[in-house]
GUKOL-320799 format. One record per residue (C-alpha): x, y, z; residue number from 1. Coordinates in steps of 0.02 Angstrom, whole numbers, plus 32768, in hexadecimal, padded with zeros to 4 digits. Layout:
% residues N
ATOM      u      v      w   pos
ATOM      X      Y      Z   NUM
...
This chain:
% residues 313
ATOM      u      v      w   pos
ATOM   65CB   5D7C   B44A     1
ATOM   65FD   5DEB   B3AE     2
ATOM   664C   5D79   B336     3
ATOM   65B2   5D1B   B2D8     4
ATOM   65FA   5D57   B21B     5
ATOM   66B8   5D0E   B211     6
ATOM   670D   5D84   B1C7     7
ATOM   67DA   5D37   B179     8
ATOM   6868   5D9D   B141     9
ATOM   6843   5D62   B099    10
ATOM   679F   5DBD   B0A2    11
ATOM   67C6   5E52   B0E1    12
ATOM   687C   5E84   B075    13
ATOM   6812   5EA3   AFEA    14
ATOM   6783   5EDB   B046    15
ATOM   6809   5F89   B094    16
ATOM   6838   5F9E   AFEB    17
ATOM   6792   600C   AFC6    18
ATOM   67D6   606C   B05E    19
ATOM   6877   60ED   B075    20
ATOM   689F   6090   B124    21
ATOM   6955   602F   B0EA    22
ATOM   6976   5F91   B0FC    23
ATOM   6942   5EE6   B161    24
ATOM   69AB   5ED3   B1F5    25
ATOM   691C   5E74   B265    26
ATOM   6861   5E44   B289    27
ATOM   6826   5E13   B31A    28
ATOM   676E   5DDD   B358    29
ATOM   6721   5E4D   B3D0    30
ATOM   66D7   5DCE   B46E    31
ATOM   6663   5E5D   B4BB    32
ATOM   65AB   5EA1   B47B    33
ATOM   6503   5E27   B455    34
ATOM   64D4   5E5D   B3B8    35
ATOM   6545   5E90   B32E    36
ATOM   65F6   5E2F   B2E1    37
ATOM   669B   5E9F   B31A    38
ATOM   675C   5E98   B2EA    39
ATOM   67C7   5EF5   B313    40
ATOM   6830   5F2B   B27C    41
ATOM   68EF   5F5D   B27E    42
ATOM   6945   5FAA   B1E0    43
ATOM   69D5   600A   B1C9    44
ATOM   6961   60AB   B1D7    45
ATOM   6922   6088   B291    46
ATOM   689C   601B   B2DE    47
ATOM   67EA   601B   B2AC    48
ATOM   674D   5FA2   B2DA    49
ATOM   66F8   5F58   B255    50
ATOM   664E   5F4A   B277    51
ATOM   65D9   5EC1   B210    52
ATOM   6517   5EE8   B232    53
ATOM   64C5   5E2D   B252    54
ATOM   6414   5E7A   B268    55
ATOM   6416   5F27   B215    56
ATOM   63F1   5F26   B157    57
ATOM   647F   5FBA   B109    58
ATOM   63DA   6034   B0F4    59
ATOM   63A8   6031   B19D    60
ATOM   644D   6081   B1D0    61
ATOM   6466   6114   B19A    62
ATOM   6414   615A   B242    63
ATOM   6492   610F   B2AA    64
ATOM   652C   6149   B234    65
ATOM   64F6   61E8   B21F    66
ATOM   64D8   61FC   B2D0    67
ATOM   657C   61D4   B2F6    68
ATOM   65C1   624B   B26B    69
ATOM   6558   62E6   B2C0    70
ATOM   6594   62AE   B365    71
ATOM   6644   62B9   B33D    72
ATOM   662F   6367   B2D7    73
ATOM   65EA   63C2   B370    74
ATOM   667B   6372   B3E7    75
ATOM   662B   62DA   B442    76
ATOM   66A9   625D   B455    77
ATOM   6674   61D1   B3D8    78
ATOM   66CB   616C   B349    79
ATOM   669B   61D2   B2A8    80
ATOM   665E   613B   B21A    81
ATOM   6704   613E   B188    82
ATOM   66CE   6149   B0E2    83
ATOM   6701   60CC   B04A    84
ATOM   675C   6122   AFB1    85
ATOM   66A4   612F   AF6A    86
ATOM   6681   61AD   B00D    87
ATOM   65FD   611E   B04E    88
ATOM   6618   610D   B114    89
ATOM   6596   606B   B0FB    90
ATOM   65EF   5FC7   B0AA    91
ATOM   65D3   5F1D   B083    92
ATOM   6649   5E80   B0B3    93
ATOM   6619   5DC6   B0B8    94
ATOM   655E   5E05   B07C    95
ATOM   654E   5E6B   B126    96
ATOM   653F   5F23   B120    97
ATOM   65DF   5F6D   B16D    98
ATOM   662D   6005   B1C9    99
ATOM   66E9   6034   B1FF   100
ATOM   6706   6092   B27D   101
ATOM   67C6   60DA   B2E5   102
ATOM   67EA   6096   B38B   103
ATOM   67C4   6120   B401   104
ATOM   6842   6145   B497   105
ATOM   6822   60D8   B54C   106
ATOM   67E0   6041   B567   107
ATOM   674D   5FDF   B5C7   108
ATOM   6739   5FF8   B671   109
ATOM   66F0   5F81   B6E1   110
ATOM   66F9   5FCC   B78E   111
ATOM   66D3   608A   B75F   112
ATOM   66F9   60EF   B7EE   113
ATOM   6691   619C   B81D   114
ATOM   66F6   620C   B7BB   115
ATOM   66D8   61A9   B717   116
ATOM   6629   6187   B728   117
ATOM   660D   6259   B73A   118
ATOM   6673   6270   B69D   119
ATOM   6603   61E8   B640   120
ATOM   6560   6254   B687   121
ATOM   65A9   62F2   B63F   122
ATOM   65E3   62A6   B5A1   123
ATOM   6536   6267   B581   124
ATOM   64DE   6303   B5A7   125
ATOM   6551   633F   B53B   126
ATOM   6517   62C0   B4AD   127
ATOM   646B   62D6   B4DE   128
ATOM   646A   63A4   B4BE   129
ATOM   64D5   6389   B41F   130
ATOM   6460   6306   B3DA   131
ATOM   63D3   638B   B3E8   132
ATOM   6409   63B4   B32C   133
ATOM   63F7   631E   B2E3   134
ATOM   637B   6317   B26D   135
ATOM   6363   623D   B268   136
ATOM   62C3   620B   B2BD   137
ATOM   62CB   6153   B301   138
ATOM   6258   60F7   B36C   139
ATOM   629B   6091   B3F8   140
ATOM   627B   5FD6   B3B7   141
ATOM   6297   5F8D   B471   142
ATOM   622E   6005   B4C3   143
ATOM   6196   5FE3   B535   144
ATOM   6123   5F8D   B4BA   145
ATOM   61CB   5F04   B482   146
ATOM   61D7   5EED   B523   147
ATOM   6120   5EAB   B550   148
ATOM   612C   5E58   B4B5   149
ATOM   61C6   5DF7   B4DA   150
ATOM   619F   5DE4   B599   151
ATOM   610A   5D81   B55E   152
ATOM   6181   5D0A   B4F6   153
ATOM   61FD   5CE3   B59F   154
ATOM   616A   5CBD   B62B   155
ATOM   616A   5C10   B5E9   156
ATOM   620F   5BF5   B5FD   157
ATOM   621F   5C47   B6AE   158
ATOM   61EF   5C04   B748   159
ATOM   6165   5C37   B790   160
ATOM   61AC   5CC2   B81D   161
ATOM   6205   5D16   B78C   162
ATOM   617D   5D0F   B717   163
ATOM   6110   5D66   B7B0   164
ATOM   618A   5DF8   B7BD   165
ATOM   61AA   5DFF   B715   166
ATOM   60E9   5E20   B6E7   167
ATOM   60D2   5E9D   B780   168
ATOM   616B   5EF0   B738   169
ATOM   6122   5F04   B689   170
ATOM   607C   5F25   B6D2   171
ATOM   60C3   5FD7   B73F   172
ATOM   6137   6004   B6AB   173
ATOM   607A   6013   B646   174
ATOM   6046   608E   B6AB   175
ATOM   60AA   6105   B689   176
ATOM   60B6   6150   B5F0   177
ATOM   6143   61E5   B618   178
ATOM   60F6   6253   B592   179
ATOM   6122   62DB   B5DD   180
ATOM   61FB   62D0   B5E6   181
ATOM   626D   6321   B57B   182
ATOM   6293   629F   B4D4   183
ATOM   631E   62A7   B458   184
ATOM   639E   6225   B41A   185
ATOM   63E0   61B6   B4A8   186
ATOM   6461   611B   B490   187
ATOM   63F1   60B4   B4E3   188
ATOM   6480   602B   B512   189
ATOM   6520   60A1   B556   190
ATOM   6557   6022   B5C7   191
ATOM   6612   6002   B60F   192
ATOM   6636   5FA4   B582   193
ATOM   6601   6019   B507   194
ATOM   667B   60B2   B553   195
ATOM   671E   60C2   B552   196
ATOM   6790   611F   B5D7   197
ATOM   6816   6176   B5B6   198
ATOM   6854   617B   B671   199
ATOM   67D3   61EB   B6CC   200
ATOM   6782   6231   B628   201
ATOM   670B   61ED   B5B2   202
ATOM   6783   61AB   B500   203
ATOM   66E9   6192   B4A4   204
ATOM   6630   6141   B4B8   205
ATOM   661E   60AF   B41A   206
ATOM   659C   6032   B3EF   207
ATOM   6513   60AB   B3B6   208
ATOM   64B4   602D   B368   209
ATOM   6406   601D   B3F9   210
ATOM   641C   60E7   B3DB   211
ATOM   635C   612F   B3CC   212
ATOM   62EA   61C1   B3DF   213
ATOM   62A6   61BB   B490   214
ATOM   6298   61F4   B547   215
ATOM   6343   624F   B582   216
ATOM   6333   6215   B61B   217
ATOM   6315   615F   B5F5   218
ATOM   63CD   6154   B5B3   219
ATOM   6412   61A7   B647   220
ATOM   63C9   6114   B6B9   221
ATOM   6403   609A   B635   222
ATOM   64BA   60DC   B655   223
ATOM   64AA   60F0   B711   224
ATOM   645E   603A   B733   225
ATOM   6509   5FEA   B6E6   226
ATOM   658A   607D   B70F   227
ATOM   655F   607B   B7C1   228
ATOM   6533   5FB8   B7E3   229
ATOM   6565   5F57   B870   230
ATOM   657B   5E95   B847   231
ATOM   64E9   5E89   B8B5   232
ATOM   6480   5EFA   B840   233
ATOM   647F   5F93   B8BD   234
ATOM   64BB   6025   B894   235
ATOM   6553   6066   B8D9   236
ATOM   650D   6128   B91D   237
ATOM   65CC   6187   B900   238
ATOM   65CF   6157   B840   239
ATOM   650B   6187   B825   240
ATOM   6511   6225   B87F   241
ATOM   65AB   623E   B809   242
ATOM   6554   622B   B75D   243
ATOM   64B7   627E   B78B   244
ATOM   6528   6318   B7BE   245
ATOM   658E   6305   B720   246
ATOM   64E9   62FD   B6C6   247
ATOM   6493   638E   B6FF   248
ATOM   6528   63F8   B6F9   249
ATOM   64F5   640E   B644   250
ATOM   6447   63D7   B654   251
ATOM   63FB   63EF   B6E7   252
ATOM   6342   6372   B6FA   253
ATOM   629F   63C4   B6EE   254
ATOM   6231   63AB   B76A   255
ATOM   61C2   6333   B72F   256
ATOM   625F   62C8   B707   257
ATOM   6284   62C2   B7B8   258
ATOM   61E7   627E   B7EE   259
ATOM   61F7   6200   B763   260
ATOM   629E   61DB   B78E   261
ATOM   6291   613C   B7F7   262
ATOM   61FF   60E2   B77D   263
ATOM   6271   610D   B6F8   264
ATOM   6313   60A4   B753   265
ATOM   62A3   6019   B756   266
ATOM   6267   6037   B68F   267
ATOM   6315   6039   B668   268
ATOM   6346   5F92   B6C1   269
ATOM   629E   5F33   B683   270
ATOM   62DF   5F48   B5CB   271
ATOM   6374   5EEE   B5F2   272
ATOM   631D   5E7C   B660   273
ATOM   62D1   5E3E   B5BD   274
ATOM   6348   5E4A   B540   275
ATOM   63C8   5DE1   B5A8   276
ATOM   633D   5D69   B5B5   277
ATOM   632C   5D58   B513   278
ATOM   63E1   5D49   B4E1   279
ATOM   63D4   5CC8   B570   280
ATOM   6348   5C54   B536   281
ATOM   6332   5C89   B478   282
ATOM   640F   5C90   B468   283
ATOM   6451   5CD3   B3A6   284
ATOM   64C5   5C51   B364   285
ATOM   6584   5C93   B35E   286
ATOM   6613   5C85   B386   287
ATOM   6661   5CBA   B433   288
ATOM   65AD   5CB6   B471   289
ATOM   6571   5CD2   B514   290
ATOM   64E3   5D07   B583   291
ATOM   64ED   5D82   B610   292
ATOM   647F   5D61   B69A   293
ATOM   63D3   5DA2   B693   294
ATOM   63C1   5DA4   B755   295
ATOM   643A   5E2C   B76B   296
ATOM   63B6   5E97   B727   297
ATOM   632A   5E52   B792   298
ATOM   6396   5E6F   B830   299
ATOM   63C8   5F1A   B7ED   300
ATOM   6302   5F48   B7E4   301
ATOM   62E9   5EFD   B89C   302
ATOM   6358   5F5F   B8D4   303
ATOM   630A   6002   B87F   304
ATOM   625E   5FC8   B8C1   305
ATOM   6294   5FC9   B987   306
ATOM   6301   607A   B95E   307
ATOM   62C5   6114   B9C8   308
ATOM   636C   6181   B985   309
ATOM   638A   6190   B8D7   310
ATOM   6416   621F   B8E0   311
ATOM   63BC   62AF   B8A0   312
ATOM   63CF   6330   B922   313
């Protein structure tokens, strides 16, 4: 669902002219991601993706690109922002605020096996250490309170199980306030699809755009609740034994994130739970659109709730 801006050749020949990136040879609409337009753009340079921002105003981004810049300076495999001939990474085509980015190595994987899934833990321990030197401060916008918010907007249209677990959900998340864990900037959204493999290692992590100032380990059960996924919305033990080993080979868990480890996999499933809800019920008009199914997230925290092992040894 990522095309809600069409973007023709017509627009965009004199839109790379403002750039030192050749010329047309394709675009192409990017079908994957909820929230922003992509295209991927081909010129006789190399292969970028153009990025249009369909909720983002151009000066609320400058945390997100600069992020990505200081990222990519201190070796973290992301896809450094190009700059215009005017040296502005941030642009402006069909009246949307813009960035270009290369095409990183790899591709999308949908079955990760064990191997991969430790070399996405180290990578974003990696990111997370790296990050500690950023100076941009952002709150997360779909933390705990948008998610009570929001939950309180989908009970109507739930039935009235769902709605129960939903509430009780949202009512245990409120209790704990995790105060006490190590914060920085996390990704907040470094799912499969937003990772690219280069065989075995990690070509690049993209789509920085959820990226925020909060609880480390809150992004690490973000990544391990789609990484290591069964369809049934277990986890598979061999691939989250593998990132949490390739995590804490470069940052090993404090105590207290241990114990909050479990309520945390849960956290990290309920904001999901909600957003897919609301994609689901309260759908963006665009192009390509579809919803993914906000069960899978339910079923994912079911299974977290009955868990006695959660591969921390």
């Amino acid at each position: 669902m990522s095309v809600f801006t069409t973007v023709a050749t017509s627009d965009l020949v004199p839109f790379l002219q403002r750039y030192s990136l050749g010329q047309l040879v394709e675009l192409k609409g990017i079908s994957a991601g909820v929230t922003n337009t992509n295209y991927f753009v081909t010129t006789t340079h190399g292969k970028y993706v153009l990025t249009l921002f369909e909720t983002l105003r151009a000066d609320e981004l400058p945390y997100y690109v600069n992020l990505m810049v200081h990222l990519a300076q201190h070796g973290i495999a992301v896809a450094a922002p190009i700059a215009n001939l005017q040296h502005q990474y941030i642009d402006e085509l069909n009246g949307k605020p813009t960035l270009l980015v290369p095409c990183l190595p790899g591709a999308v994987i949908d079955n990760p096996n064990a191997e991969q899934c430790g070399q996405v833990g180290e990578m974003l321990a990696q990111m997370h250490l790296a990050a500690t030197s950023y100076s941009g401060k952002m709150d997360n916008p779909r933390g705990p309170q948008w998610w009570s918010a929001t939950a309180q907007e989908m009970y109507p249209f739930m039935n009235e199980a769902d709605a129960a677990l939903l509430h009780a959900e949202v009512a245990l998340q409120s209790q704990h306030k995790f105060d006490q864990l190590p914060q920085g900037v996390i990704h907040a959204d470094l799912f499969r699809d937003n990772a690219l493999m280069n065989g075995d290692q990690v070509g690049g992590f993209i789509d920085f755009y959820y990226a925020c100032n909060d609880i480390l380990l809150y992004d690490l059960a973000i990544t391990l609740n789609d990484w290591c996924v069964l369809e049934n919305g277990d986890i598979d033990d061999a691939r989250a034994r593998a990132m949490l080993a390739g995590y804490q080979s470069v940052r090993p868990l404090t105590e207290a994130e241990i114990t909050d480890w479990p309520i945390m996999l849960r956290a990290a499933a309920l904001r999901f739970w909600v957003s897919r809800l609301l994609d689901f019920y309260k759908p963006a008009a665009g192009e390509m659109t579809f919803a993914k199914d906000p069960s899978h997230f339910q079923r994912v925290i079911s299974h977290h709730a009955a868990r006695q092992n959660f591969w921390i040894n």
